[in-house]
N, C-alpha and C positions, 0 to 999 in steps of 0.2 A: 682893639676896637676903636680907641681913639684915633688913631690912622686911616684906619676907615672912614668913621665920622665927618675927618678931616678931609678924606677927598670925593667923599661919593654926599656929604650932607647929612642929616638928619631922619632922613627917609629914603631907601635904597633897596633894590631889589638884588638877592644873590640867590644860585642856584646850584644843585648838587645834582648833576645830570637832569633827568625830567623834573626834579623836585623845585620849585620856585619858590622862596620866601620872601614875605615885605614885614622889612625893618623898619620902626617907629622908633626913633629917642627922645622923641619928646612927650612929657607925661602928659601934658593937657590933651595933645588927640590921642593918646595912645585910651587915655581917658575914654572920649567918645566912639573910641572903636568898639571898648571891652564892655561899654555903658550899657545898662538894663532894657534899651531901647533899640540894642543893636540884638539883641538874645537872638532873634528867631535867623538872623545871618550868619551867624558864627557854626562852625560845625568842630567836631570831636574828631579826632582822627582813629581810623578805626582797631590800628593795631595800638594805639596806647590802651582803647579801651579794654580790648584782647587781653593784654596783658595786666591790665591791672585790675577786670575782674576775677582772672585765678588767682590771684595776693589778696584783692582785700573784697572781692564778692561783687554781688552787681548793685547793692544798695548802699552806693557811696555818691559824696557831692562830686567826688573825681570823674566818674562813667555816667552820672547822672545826665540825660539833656529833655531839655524844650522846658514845660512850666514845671516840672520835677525838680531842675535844676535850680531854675528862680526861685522854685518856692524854698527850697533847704536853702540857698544862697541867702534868701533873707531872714530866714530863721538863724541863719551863725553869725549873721554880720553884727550884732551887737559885742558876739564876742572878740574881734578883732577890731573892735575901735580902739584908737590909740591911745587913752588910758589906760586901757584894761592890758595892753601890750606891755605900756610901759610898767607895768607892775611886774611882769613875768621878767621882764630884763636881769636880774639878778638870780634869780630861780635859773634860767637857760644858761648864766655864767658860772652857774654851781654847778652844774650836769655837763659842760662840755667842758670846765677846768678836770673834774672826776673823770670823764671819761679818756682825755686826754693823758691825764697821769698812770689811768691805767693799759697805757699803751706798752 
């Protein structure tokens, strides 16, 4: 990735036959892409949704879109503010040192 970075910038367009993708690395617009203001632009693509409501159903924030999705979006945001994150930090290094060990 940093090779890339390094010769194509910060913002770059790569493609995988018809599929086009545009790469952001930098957090402030990546910011204004993903921002609350941008919701009704942004779209889901159809086969993640496909598959990830036979896993976990169709009433998730993951397949969720338009004001469905804002609206649960702002109902969990309190939970990943970064206090409350950093609290968990220790809890998630006791769950993936255990799981690790019982490899």
């Amino acid at each position: 990735m940093k090779t890339i970075v390094r010769k194509y910038g910060d913002i770059y367009l790569y493609s995988f036959g018809l599929v086009v993708r545009l790469v952001i690395n930098q957090s402030n617009m990546l910011a204004d892409v993903l921002g609350r203001n941008n919701v009704q632009n942004s779209t889901k693509q159809s086969i993640t949704g496909a598959v990830f409501k036979l896993v976990i159903d169709n009433y998730n924030l993951l397949v969720a879109k338009g004001y469905k999705h804002e609206r649960d979006s702002r109902i969990l945001n309190p939970a990943f503010h970064h206090t409350n994150l950093k609290s968990m930090v220790s809890i998630i290094v006791n769950r993936i040192t255990k799981c690790i060990g019982s490899l």
